[in-house]
C-alpha positions, 0 to 999 in steps of 0.5 A, spaced: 706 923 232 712 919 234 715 919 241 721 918 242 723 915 250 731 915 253 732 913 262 737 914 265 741 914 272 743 918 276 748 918 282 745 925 285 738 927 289 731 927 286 731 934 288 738 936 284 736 932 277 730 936 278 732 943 279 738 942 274 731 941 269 727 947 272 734 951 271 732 953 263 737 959 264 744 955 265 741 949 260 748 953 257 752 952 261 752 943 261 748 943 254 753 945 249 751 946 241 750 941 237 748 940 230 741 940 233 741 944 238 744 951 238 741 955 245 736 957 249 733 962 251 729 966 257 722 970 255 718 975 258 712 970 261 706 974 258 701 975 264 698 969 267 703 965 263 708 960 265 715 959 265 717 960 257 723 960 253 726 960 245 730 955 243 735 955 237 735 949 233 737 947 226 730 948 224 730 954 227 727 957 233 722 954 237 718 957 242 716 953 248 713 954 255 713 949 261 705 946 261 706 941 267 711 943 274 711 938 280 717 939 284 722 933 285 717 929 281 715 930 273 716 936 269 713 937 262 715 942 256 712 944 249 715 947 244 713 949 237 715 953 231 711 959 230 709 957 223 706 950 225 710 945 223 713 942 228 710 941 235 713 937 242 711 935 247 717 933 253 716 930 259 721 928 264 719 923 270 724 924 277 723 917 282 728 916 287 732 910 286 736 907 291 741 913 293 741 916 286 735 918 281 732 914 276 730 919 270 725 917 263 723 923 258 719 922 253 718 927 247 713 926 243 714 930 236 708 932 231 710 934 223 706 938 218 706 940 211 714 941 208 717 937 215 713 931 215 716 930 209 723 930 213 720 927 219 725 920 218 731 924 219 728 928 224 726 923 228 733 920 228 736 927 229 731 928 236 733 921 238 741 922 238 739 929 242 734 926 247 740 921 248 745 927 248 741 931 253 741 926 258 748 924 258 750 931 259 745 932 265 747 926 268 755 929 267 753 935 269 749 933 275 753 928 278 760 934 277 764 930 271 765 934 265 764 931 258 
């Protein structure tokens, strides 16, 4: 397991950095393709399931599903391939700082068979994208356009 950790922040309410991560359907509309990411998508929870989705990234898609919801404080998903080669774990931590927003997340990425062998170059990939991620948040929630 390697962990990647970016802060950020932002000049807006705890509650609307929140909502804005709690918003899986409009990750769309601020988090444009890369050449890691490429969309994400709502499931139909199974009964008793929490919020899930399928995002589409350059290993192919990854199912995920939000394991921990506190409003206005942390929010934790878990994504993984169905074939078992690649796990994570990303958890974002929202605290009041000043007037704004101070955001931590924290992915934790776990590789088996071919993609351990590939894992230095994803690990890189993931950095830059958690880095992305945060900046087009913080854009987003604050109104300016990248």
């Amino acid at each position: 397991m390697v962990r990647i950790t970016n802060t950020i922040d932002i000049d807006a309410s705890t509650q609307q950095v929140y909502a804005a991560l709690r918003a899986l359907d409009a990750y769309p509309t601020w988090l444009r393709h890369s050449t890691v990411y490429r969309g994400t998508k709502m499931r139909t929870p199974q009964s008793g399931k929490s919020l899930s989705y399928e995002d589409s990234t350059m290993v192919g898609r990854m199912r995920g599903e939000v394991v921990e919801d506190v409003p206005d404080h942390a929010l934790q998903f878990h994504q993984r391939k169905p074939s078992g080669s690649l796990d994570a774990l990303i958890r974002y931590e929202v605290s009041a700082a000043g007037t704004g927003t101070h955001l931590t997340r924290v992915g934790e990425l776990t590789t088996h068979g071919m993609l351990h062998i590939v894992q230095p170059i994803l690990l890189r990939m993931a950095a830059a994208e958690s880095e992305r991620t945060m900046k087009s948040l913080k854009a987003h929630v604050e109104g300016h356009p990248i």
